[in-house]
TIRO-2110 file (N, C-alpha, C; in Angstrom, 1 decimal):
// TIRO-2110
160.1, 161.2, 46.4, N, 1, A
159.7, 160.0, 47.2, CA, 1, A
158.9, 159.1, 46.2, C, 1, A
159.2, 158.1, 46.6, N, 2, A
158.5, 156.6, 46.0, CA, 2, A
156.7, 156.8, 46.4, C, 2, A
155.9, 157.6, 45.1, N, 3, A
154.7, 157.3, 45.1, CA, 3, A
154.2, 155.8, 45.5, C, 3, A
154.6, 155.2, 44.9, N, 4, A
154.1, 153.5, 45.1, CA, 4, A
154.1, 152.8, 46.3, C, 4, A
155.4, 153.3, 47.1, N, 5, A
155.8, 152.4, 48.6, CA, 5, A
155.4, 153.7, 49.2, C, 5, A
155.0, 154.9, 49.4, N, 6, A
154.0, 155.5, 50.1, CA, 6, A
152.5, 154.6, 50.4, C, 6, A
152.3, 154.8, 48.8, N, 7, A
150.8, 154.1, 49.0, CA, 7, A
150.7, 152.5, 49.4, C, 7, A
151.2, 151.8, 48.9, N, 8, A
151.8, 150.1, 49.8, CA, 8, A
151.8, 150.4, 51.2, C, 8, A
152.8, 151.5, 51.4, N, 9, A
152.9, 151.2, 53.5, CA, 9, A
151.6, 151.7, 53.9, C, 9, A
151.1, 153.1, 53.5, N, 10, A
150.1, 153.9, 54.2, CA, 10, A
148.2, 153.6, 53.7, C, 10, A
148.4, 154.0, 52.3, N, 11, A
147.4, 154.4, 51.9, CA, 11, A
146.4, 152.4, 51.4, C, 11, A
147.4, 151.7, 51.9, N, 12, A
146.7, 150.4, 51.0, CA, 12, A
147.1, 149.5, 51.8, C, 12, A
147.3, 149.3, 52.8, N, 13, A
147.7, 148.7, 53.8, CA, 13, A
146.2, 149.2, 55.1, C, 13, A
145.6, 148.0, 55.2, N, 14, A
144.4, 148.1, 56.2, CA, 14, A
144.6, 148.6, 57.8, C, 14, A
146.4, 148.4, 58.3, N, 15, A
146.5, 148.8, 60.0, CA, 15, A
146.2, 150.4, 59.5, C, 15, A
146.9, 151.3, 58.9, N, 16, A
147.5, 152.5, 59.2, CA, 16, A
145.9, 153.3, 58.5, C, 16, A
145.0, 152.8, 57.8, N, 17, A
144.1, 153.3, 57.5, CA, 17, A
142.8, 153.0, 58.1, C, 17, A
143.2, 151.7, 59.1, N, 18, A
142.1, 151.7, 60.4, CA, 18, A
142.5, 152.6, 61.2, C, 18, A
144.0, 152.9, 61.7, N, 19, A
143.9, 153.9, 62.7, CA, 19, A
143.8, 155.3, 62.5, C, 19, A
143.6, 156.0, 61.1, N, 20, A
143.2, 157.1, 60.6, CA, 20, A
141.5, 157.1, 60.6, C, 20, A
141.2, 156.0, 60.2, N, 21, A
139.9, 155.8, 60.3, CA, 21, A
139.6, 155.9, 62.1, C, 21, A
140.1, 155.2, 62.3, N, 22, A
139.9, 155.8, 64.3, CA, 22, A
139.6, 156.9, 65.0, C, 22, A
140.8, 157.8, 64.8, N, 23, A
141.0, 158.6, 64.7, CA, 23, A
139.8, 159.8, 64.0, C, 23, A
139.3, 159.3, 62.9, N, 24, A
138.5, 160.5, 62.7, CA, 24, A
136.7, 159.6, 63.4, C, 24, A
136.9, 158.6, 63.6, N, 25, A
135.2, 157.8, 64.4, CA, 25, A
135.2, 158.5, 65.9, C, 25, A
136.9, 158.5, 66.6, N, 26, A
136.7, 159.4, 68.1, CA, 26, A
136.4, 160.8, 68.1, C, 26, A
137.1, 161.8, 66.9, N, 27, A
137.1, 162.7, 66.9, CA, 27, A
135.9, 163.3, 66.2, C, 27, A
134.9, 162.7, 65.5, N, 28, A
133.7, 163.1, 64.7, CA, 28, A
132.3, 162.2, 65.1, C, 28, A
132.5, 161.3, 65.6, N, 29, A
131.6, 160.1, 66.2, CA, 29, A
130.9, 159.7, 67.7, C, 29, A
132.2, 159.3, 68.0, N, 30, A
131.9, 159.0, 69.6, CA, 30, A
132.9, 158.2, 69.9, C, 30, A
133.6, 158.6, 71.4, N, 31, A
134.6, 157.7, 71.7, CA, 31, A
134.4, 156.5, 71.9, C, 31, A
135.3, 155.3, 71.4, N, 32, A
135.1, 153.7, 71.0, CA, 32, A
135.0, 153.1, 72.7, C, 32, A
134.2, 152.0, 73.0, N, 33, A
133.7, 151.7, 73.5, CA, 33, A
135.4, 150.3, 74.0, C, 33, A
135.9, 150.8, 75.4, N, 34, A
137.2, 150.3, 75.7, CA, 34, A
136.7, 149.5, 76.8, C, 34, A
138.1, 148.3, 77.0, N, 35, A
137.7, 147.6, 78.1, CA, 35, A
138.8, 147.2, 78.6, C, 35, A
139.3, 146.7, 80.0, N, 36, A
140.6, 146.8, 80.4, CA, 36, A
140.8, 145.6, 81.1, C, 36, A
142.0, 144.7, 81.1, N, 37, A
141.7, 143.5, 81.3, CA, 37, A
143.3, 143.1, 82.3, C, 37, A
143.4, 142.5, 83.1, N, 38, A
144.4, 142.8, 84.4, CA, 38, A
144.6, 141.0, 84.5, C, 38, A
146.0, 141.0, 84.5, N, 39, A
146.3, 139.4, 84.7, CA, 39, A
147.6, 139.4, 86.1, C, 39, A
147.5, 139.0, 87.1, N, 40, A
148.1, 138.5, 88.0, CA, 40, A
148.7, 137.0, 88.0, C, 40, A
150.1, 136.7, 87.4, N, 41, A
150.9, 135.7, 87.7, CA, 41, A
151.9, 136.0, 89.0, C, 41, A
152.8, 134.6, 88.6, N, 42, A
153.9, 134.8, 89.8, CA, 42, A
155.0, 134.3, 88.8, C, 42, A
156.2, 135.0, 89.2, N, 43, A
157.3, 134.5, 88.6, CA, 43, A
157.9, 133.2, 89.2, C, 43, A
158.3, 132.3, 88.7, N, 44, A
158.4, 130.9, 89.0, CA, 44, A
160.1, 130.9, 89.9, C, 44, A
161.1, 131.9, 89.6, N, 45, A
162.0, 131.8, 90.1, CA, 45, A
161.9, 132.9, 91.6, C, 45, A
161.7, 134.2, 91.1, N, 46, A
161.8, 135.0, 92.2, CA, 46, A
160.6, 135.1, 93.2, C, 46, A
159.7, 134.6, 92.9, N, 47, A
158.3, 134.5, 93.4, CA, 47, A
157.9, 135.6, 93.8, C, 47, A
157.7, 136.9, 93.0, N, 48, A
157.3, 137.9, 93.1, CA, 48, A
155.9, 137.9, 92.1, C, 48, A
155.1, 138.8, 92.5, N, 49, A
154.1, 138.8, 91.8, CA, 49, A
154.2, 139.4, 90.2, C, 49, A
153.6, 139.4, 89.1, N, 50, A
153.3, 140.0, 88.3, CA, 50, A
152.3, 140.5, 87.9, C, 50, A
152.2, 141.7, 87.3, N, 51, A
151.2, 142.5, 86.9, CA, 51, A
151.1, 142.7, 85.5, C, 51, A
149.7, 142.1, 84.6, N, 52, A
149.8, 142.7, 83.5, CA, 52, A
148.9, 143.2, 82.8, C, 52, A
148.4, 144.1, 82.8, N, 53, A
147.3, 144.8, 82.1, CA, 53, A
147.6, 145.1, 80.1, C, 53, A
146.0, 145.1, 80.1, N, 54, A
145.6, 145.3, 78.6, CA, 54, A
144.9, 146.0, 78.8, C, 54, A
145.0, 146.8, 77.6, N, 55, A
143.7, 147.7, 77.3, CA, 55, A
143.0, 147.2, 75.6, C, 55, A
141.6, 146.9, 75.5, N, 56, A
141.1, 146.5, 74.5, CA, 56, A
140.1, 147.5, 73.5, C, 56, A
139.7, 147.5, 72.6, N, 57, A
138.8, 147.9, 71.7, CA, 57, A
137.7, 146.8, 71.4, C, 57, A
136.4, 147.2, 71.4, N, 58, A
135.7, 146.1, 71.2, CA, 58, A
135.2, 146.3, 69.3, C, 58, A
135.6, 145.4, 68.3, N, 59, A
135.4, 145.6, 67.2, CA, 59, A
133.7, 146.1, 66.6, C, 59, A
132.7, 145.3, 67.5, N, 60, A
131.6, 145.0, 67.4, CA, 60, A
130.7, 146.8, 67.5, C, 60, A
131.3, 146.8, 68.8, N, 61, A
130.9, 148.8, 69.0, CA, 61, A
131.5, 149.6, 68.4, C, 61, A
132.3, 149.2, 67.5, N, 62, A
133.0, 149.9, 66.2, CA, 62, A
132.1, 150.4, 65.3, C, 62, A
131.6, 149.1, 64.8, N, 63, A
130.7, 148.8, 63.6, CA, 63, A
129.3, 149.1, 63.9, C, 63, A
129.1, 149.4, 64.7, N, 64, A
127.4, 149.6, 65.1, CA, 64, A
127.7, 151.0, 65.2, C, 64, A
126.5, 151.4, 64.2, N, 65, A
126.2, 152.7, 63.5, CA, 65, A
127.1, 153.7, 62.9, C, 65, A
128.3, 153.2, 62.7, N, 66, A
129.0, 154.0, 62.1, CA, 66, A
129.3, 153.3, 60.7, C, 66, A
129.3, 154.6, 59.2, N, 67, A
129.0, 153.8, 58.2, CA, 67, A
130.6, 154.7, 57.5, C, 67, A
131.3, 155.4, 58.0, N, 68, A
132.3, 155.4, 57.1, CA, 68, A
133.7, 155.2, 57.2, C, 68, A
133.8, 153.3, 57.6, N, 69, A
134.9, 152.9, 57.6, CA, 69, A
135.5, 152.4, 55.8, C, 69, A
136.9, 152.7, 56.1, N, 70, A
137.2, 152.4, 54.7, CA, 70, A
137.3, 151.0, 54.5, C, 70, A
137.7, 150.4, 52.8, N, 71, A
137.4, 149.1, 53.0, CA, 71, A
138.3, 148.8, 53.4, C, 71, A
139.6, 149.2, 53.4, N, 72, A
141.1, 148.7, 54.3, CA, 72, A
140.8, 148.7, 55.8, C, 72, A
139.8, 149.4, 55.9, N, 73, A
139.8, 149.3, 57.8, CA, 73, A
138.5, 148.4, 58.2, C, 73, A
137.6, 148.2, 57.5, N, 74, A
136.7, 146.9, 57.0, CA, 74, A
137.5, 145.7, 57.2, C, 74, A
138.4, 146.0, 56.3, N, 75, A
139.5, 144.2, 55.9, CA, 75, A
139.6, 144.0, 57.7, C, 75, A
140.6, 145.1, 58.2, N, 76, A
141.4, 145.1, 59.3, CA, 76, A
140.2, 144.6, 60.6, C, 76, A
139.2, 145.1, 60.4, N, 77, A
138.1, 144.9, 61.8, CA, 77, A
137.3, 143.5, 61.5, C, 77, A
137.6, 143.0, 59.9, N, 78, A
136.9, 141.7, 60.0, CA, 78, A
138.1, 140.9, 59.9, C, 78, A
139.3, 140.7, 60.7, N, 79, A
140.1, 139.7, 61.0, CA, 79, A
139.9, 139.3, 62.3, C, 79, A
140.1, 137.6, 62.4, N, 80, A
139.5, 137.0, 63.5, CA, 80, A
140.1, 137.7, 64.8, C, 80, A
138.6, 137.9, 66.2, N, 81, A
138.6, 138.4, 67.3, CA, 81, A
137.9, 139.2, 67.3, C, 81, A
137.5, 139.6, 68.7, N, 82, A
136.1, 140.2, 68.7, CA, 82, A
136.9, 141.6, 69.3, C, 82, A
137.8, 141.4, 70.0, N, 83, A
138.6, 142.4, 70.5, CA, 83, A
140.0, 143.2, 69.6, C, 83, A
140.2, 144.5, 69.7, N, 84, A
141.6, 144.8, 69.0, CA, 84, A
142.5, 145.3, 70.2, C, 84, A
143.7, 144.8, 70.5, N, 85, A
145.0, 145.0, 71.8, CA, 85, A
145.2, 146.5, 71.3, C, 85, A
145.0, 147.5, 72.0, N, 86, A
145.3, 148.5, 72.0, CA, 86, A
147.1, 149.0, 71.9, C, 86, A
147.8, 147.5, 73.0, N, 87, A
149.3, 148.5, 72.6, CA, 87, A
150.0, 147.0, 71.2, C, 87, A
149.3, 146.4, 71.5, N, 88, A
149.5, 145.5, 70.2, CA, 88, A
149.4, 146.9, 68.7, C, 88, A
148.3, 147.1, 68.8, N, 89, A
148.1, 148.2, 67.6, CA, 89, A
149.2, 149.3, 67.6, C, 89, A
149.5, 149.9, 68.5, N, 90, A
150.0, 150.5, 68.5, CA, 90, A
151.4, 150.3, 68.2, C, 90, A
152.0, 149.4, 68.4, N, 91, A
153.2, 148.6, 68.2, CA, 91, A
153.6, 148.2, 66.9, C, 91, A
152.5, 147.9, 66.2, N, 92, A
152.7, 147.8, 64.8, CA, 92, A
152.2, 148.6, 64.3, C, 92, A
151.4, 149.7, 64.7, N, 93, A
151.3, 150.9, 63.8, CA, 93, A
153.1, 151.4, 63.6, C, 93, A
153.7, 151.8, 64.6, N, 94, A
154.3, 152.6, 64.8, CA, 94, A
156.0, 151.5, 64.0, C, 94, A
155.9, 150.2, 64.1, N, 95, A
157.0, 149.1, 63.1, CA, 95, A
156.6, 149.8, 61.9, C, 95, A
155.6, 149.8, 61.3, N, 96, A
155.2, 150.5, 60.0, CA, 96, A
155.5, 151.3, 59.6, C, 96, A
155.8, 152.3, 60.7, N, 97, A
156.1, 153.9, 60.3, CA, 97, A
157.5, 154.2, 60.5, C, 97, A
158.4, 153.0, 61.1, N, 98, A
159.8, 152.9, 61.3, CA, 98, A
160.4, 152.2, 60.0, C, 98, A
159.7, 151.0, 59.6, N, 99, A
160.2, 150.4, 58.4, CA, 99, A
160.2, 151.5, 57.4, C, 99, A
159.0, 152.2, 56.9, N, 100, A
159.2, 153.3, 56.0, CA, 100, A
160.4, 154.1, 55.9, C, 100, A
160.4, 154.8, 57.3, N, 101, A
161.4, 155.5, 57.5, CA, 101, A
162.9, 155.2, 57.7, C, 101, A
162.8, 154.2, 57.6, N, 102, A
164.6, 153.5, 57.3, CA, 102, A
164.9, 153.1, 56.1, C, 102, A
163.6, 153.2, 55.1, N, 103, A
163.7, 152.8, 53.8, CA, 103, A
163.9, 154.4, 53.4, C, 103, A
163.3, 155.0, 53.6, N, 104, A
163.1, 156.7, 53.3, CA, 104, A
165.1, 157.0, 53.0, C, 104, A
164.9, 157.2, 54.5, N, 105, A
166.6, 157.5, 54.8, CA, 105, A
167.8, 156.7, 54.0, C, 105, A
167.7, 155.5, 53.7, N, 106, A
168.4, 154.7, 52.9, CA, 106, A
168.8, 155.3, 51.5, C, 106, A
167.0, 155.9, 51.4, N, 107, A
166.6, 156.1, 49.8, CA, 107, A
167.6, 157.1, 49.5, C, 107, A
167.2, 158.4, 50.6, N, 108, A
168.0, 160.0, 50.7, CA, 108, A
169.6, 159.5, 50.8, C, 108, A
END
C-alpha cells in the first residue's frame, strides 16, 4: 500500500482525525454536548407536509476543557460555524473512506 495516500486521506487530512479524535473525547471524556433541530415545510406541488430533522454538535463544548485535540482536528473545529451537521460529517467521513477504497482496489 501507498504509505503516502494512506497518510494524505487519513492521517493528515483534519475530517478523519477529528472523528478519531471524537471518538476517543466520548469514549475517555464525556459525551459531546448535541442538539437537534426539526424543520417543517410543505411541498409546493403535492402539498404534503415535510419533515426534516438535524442532529448537531456544538464546537464550543468541544473545546471547553478538553486539551487533547489534534492539530488536524483543531484546523477542522476552527472552520467557520459554531455548529458541526452530524449526518453532514458523517457523509463525508464515510466519501473519504470510499474514495480510498476505489483507489485501493484499482491499485490491487
Amino acid at each position: 500500500m501507498n504509505i503516502i495516500k494512506k497518510d494524505e486521506t487519513f492521517k493528515n487530512n483534519p475530517l478523519p482525525v477529528f472523528v478519531k479524535d471524537l471518538r476517543n473525547y466520548t469514549l475517555h471524556y464525556a459525551l459531546p454536548a448535541t442538539f437537534a433541530q426539526m424543520e417543517v415545510s410543505q411541498d409546493a406541488q403535492t402539498k404534503k407536509q415535510i419533515i426534516t430533522t438535524h442532529a448537531f454538535l456544538n464546537k464550543k463544548s468541544l473545546l471547553h476543557g478538553y486539551d487533547y485535540w489534534k492539530p488536524e482536528s483543531k484546523k477542522y473545529l476552527s472552520e467557520p460555524g459554531d455548529e458541526i451537521d452530524l449526518l453532514d460529517l458523517i457523509n463525508k467521513h464515510h466519501n473519504i473512506f470510499t474514495i480510498f477504497y476505489d483507489w485501493l482496489i484499482n491499485r490491487l
